[in-house]
VEXLOGU-308790 format. One line per 3 residues: number of its first residue (from 1); their letters; for each residue x, y, z of N, C-alpha, C. Coordinates in steps of 0.001 Angstrom, whole numbers, plus 500000, padded with zeros to 6 digits. Layout:
BEGIN
NUM	A	X:Y:Z:X:Y:Z:X:Y:Z  ...
This chain:
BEGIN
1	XXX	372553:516012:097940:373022:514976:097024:371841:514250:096401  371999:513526:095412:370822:513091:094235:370271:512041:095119  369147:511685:095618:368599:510390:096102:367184:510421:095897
4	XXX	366438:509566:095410:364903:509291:095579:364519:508867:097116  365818:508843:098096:364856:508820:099612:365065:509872:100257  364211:509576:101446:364236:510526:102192:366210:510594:103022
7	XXX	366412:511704:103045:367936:512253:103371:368499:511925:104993  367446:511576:105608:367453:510980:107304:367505:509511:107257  366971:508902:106170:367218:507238:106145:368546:506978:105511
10	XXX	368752:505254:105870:370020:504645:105964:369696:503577:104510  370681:504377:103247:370491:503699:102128:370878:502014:102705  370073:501214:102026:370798:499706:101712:371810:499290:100745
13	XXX	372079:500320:099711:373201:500003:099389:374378:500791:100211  375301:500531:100214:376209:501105:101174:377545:500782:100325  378286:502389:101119:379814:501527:100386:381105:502076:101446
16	XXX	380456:501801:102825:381494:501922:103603:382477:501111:103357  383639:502306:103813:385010:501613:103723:385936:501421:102157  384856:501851:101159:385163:501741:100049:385734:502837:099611
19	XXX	386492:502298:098054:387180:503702:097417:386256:504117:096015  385990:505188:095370:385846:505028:094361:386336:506368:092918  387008:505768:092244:387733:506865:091398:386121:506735:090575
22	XXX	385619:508923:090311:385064:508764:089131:385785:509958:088196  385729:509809:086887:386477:510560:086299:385736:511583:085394  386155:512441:085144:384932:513692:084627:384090:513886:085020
25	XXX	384023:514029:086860:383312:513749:087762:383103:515397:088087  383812:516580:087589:383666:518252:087528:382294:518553:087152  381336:517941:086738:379768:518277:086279:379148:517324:085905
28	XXX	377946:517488:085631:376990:516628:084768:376908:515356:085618  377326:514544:084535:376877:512694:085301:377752:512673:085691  379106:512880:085993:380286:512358:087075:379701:512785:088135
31	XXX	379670:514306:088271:379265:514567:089306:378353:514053:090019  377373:513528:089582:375953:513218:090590:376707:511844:090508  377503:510923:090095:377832:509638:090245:378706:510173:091879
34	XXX	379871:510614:091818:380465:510808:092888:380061:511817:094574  378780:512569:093556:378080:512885:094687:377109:512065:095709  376306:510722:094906:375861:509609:095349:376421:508957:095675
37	XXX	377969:508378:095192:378614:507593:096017:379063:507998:097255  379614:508972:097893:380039:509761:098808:378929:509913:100113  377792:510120:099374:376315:509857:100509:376526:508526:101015
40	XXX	376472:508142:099889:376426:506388:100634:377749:505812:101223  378407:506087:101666:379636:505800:102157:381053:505928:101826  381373:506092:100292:382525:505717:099782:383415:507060:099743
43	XXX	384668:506896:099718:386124:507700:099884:385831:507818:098462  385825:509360:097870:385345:509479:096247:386501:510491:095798  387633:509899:094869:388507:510844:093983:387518:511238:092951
46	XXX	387844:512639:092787:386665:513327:091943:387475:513832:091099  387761:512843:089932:388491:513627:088888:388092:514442:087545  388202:515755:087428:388047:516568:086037:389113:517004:085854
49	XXX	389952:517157:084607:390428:518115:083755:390234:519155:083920  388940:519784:084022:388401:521130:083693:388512:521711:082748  388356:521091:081850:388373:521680:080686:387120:521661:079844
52	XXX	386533:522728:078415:385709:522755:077798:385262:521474:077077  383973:521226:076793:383620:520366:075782:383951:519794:074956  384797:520779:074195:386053:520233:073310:387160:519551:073993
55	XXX	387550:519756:075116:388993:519618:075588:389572:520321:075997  389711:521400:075420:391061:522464:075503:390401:523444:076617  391574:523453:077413:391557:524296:078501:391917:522975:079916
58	XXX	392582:523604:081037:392521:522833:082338:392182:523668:083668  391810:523158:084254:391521:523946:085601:390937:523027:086659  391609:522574:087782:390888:521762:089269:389584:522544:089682
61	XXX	389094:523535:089631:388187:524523:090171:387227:523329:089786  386183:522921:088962:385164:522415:088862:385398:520548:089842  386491:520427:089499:386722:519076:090368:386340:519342:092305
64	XXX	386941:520539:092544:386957:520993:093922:385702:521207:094624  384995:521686:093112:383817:522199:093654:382549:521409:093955  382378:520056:093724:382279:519016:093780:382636:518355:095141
67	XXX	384202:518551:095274:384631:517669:096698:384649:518520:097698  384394:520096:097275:383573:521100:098780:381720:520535:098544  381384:520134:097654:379884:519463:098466:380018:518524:098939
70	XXX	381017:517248:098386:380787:516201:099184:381156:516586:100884  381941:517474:100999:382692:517416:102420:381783:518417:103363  380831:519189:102640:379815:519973:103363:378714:518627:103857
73	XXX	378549:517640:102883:377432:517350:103228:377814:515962:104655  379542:516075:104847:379727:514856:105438:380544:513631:105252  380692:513762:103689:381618:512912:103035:382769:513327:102618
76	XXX	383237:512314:102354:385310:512173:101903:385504:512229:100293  386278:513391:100149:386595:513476:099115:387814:514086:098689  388635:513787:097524:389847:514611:097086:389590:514839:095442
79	XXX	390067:515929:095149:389956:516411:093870:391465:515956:093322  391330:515901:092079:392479:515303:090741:392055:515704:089525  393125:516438:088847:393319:517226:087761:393934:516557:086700
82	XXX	394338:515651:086643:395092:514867:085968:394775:513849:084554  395033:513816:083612:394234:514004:082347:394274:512193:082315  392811:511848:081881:392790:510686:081488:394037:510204:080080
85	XXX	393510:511015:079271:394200:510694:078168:395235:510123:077893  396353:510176:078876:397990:510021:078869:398336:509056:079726  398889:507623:079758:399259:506718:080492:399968:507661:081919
88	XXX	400519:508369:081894:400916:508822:083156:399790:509859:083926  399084:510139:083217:398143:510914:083515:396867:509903:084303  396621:508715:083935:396158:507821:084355:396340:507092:085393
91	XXX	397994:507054:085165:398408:506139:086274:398565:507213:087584  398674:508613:087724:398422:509253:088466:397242:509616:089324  395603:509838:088550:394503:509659:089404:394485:508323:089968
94	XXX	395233:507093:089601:395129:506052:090758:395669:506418:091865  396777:506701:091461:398186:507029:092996:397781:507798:093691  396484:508994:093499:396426:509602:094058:395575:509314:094985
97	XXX	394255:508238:094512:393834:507420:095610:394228:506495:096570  395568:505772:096294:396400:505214:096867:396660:505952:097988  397362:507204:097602:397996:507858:098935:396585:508275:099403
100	XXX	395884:508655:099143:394922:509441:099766:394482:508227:100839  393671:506605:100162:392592:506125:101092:393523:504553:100568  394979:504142:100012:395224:502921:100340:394445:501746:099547
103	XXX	393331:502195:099042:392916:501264:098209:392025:501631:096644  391209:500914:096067:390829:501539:094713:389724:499977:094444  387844:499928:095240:387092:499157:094857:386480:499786:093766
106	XXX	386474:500708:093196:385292:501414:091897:385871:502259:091467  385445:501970:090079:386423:503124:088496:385035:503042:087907  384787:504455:087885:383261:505008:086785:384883:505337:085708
109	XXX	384287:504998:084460:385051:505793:083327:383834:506847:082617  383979:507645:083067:382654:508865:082947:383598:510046:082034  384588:510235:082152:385320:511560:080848:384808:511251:079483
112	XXX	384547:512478:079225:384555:512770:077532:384364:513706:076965  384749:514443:075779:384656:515181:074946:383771:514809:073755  383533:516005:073158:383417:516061:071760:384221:516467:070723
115	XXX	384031:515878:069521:384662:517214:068401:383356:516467:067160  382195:517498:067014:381380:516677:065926:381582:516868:064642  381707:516257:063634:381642:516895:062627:381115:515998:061757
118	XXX	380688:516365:060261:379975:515230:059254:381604:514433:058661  381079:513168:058661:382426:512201:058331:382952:512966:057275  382793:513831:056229:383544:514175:055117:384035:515564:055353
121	XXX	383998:515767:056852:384499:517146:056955:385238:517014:058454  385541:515191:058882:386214:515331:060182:387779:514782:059763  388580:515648:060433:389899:515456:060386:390656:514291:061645
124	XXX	391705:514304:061049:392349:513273:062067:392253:513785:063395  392562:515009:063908:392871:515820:064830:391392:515262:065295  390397:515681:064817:388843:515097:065514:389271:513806:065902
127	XXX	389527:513088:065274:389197:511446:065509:390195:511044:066926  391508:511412:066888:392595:511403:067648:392413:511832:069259  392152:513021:069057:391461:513662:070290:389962:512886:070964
130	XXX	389182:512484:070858:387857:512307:071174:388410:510281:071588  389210:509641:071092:389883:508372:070645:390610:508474:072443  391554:509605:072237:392235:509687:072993:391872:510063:074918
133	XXX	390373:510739:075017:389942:510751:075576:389307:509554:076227  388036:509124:075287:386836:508024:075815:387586:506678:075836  388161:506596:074935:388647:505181:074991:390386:504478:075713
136	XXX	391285:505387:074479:392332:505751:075688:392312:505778:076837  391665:506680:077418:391449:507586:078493:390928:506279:079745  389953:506258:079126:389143:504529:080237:390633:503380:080353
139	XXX	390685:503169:078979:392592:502103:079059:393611:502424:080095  393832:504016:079875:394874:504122:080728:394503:504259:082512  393148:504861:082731:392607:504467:083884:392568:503273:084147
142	XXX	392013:502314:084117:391657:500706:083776:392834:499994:084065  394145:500211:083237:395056:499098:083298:396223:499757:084356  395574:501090:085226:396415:501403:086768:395780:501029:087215
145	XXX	394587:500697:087457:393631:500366:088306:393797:498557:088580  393999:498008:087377:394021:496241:086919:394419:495849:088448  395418:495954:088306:396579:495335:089087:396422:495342:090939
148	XXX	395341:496388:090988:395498:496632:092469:394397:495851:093268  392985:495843:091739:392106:495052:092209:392409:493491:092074  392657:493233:090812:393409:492020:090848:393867:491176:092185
151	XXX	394805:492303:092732:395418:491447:094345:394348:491777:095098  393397:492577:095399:392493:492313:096531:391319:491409:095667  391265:490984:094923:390696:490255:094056:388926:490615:094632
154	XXX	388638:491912:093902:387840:492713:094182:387802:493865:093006  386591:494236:092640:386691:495411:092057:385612:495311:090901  384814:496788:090731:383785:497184:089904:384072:498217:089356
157	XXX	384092:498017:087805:384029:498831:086877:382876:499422:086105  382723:500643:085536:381464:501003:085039:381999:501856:084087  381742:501647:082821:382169:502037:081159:380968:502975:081173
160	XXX	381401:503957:080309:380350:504905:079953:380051:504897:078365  379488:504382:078137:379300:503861:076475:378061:504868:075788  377754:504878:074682:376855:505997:074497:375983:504912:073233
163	XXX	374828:505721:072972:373790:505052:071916:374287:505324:070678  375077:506509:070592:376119:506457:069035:376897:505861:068786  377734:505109:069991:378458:503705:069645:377465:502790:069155
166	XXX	376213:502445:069757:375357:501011:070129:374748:501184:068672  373812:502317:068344:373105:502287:066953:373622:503616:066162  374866:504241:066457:374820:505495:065402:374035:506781:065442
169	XXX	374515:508118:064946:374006:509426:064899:375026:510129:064174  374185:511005:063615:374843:511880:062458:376156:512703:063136  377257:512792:062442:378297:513866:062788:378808:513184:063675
172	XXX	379307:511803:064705:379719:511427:065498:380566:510400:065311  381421:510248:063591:382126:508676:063876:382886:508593:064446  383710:509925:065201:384846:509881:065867:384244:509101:067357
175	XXX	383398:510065:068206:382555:509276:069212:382225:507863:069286  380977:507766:068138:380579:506677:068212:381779:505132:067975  382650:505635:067127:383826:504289:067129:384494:504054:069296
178	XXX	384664:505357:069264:385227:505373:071064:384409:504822:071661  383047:505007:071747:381962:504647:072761:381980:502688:072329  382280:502531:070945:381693:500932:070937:382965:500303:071132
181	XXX	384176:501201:071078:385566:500652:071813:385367:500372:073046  385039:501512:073960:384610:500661:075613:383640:499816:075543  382959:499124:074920:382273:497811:075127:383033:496445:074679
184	XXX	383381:496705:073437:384826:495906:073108:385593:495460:074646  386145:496498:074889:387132:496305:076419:385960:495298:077350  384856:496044:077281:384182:495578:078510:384136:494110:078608
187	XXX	383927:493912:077445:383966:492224:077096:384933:491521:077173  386076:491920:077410:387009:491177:077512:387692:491282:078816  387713:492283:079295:387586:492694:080762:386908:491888:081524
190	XXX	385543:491634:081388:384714:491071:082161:385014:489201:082249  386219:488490:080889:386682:487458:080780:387526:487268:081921  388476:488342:081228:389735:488325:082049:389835:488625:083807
193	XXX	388507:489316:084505:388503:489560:085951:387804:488859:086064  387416:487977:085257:386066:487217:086435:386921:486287:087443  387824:485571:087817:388657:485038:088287:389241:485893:089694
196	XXX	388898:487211:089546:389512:488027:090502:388385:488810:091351  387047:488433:090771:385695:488693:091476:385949:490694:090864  386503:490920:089347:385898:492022:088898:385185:491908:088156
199	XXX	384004:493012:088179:382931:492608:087375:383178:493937:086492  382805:493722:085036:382694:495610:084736:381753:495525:083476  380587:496659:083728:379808:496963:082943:379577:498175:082087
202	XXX	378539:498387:081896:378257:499502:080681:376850:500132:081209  376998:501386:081003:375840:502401:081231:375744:503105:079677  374604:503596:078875:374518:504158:077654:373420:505417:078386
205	XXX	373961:506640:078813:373148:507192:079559:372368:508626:078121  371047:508545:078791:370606:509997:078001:370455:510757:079040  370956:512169:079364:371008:513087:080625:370855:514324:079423
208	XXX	370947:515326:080348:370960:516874:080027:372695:517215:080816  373043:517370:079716:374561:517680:080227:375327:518689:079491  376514:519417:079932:377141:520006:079074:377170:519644:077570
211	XXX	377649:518380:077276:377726:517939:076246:376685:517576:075392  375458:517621:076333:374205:517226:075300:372980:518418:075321  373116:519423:076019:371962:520355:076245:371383:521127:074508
214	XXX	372666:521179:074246:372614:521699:073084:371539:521277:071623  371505:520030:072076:371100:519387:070684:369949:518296:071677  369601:518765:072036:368232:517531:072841:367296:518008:072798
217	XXX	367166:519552:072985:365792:520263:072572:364680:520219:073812  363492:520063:073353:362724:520257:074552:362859:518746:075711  363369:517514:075316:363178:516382:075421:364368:516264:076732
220	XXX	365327:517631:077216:366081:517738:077765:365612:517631:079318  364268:518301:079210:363478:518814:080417:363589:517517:081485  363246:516493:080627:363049:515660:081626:363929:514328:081785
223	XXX	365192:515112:081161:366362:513465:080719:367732:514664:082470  366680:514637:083460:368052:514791:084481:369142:513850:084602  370333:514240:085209:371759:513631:085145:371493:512672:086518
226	XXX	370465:513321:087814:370518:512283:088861:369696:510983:088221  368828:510669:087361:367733:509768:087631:368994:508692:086227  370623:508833:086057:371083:507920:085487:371941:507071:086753
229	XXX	372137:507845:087198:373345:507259:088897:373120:506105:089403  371441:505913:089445:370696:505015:090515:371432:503471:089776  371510:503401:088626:371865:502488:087730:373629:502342:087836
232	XXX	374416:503335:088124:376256:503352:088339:376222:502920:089693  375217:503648:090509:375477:502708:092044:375065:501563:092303  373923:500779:091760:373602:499367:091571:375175:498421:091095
235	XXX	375395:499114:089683:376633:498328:089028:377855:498577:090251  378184:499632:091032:379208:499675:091562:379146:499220:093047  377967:498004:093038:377730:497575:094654:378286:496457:094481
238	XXX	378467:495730:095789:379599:494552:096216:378339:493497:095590  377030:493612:095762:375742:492728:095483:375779:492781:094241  376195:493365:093164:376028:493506:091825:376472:492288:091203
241	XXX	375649:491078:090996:376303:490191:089736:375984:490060:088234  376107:491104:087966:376412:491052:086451:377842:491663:086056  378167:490834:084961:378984:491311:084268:378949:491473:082700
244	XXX	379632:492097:081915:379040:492516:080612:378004:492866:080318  377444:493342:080862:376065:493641:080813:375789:495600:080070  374920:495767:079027:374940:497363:078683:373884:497789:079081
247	XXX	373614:498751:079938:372355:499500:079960:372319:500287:079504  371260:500715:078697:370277:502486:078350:369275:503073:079465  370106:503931:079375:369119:504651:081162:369657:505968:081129
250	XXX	367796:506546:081361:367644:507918:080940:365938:508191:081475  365544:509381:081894:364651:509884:081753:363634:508708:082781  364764:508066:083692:363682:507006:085180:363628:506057:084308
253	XXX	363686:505731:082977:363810:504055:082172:365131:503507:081800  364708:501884:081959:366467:501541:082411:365759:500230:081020  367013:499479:080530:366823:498833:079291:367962:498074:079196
256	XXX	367969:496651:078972:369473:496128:078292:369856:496699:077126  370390:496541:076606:370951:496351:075622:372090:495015:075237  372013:494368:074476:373029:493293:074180:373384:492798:072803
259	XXX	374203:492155:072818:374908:491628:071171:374171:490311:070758  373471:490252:069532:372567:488640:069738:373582:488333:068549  373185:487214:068317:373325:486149:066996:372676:485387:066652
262	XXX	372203:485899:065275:370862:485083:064471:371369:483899:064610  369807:482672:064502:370171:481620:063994:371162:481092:062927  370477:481890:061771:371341:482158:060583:371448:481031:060020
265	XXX	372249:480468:059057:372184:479205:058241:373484:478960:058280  373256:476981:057724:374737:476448:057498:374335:475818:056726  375673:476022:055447:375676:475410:054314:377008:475126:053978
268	XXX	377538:474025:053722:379655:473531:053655:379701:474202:052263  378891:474591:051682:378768:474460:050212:378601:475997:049935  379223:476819:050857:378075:477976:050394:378845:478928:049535
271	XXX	377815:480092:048590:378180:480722:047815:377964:482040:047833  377951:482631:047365:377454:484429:047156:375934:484080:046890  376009:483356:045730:374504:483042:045637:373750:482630:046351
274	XXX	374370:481886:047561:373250:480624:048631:372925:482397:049139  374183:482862:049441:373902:484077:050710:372728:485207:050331  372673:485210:049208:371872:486129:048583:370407:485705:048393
277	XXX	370465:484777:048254:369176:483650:048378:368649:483878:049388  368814:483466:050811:368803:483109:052117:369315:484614:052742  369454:485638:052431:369616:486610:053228:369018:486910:054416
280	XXX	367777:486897:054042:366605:487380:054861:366158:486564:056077  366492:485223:055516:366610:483852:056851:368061:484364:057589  369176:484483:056841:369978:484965:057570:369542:485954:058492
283	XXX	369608:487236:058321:368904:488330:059236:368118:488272:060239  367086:487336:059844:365581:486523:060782:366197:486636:062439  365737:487520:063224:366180:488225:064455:365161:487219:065466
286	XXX	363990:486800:065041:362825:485880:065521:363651:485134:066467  364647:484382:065739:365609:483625:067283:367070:483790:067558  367549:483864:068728:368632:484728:069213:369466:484176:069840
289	XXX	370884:484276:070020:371763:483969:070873:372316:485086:071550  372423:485313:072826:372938:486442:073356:374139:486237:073555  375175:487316:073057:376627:487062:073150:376974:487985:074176
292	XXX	378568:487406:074803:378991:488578:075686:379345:488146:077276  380041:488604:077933:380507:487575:079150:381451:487000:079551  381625:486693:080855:383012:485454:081023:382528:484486:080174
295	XXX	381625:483875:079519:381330:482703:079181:381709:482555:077493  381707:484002:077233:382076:484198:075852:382650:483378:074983  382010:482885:073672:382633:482164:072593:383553:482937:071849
């Protein structure tokens, strides 16, 4: 399993006794998320689809294969096939942790697809599908999940948000709108549980993955899927106090990311013209307000 220690020592983070659903957890970064959690203590539903890059296709085989390492190496695990996408499909990888381990402290929302295409050549079917996955998909996980942490008034969430939501990339508006939808949620999420001691954040990971090998080039070599985890198991520890919070983490470098607000100007009087005038003072990034939080305006 992925660890920077030695495999005979006793991590300090720990998550005995804990549950944790990760979802598109069949390869890549789910996998090493639910393979690290499972080292370190936690009861891990390992959910994939199994299906291609695109979507289409299903199969438990890659989910299983996953919860035969966790259980070789010692740890608890059950596989779930069950599609984010579909409110019942959602509300099912909960239940299934329910029956399995009785409770539900950690939701990675780690599923996703692609469908890329240049905005003047993507169809609804693109937008719908990829919509229906990342963002959907986290919703309908998320709001089976609400309710259970809520009453143990407990619980860590971890959004999988991407840098084409945060700053954009060619061929991705279907993506990039999904990816800056789970930060949207996150923010309001993180209002609405703070009261219930849930915290839920954001990871913007660069890895070498199914979904990205293709188009990363030589720069792949050294963007592994374990050296993003270290950052999902921090966010998914009982010690973790942040909330709303986005990281970029990739390649052993970890980074905020956050929403500011210029100083900017006030004028009762103002016009197209003041704005056009004063643009550039507007813009002026020099001083900042960081937005985002239970504390949120």
């Amino acid at each position: 399993m992925p660890s920077n220690q030695d495999s005979s020592s006793r991590p300090s983070l720990t998550f005995d006794d804990q549950v944790a659903i990760v979802t598109g957890a069949g390869g890549g970064l789910g996998r090493c998320h639910a393979l690290e959690l499972a080292r370190r203590g936690a009861r891990v539903v390992v959910n994939d689809l199994g299906s291609a890059v695109d979507g289409s296709g299903a199969s438990i085989s890659a989910a299983q294969a996953v919860v035969d390492e966790i259980t070789a190496a010692g740890g608890i695990a059950i596989a779930n096939g069950d599609s984010v996408a579909t409110e019942a499909g959602g509300a099912a990888i909960v239940q299934a942790a329910m029956d399995a381990f009785g409770r539900v402290d950690i939701l990675v929302n780690n599923a996703g697809i692609l469908r890329d295409a240049a905005f003047k050549n993507m169809t609804a079917e693109q937008v719908d599908a990829v919509l229906s996955v990342h963002l959907a998909g986290a919703f309908n996980v998320t709001r089976a999940v609400w309710p259970i942490m809520r009453e143990q008034n407990y619980g860590r969430i971890i959004q999988t948000t991407s840098g084409t939501g945060l700053f954009g990339n060619f061929g991705q508006a279907n993506y990039g709108a999904a990816k800056m939808g789970l930060v949207g949620m996150m923010h309001v999420l993180a209002i609405e549980g703070a009261r219930n001691n849930i915290a839920i954040n954001a990871i913007a990971p660069i890895a070498r993955t199914r979904m990205t090998e293709t188009i990363m080039g030589e720069a792949a070599k050294a963007m592994d899927p374990e050296l993003v985890t270290p950052v999902v198991i921090y966010l998914a520890h009982r010690d973790c106090d942040r909330t709303a919070h986005i990281y970029s983490v990739g390649g052993g470098k970890v980074s905020r990311v956050f929403i500011g607000q210029t100083k900017g100007i006030e004028n009762p009087e103002l016009t197209a013209e003041t704005v056009a005038a004063r643009i550039d003072e507007i813009d002026d990034a020099a001083t900042f307000t960081i937005r985002g939080g239970p504390t949120a305006g």
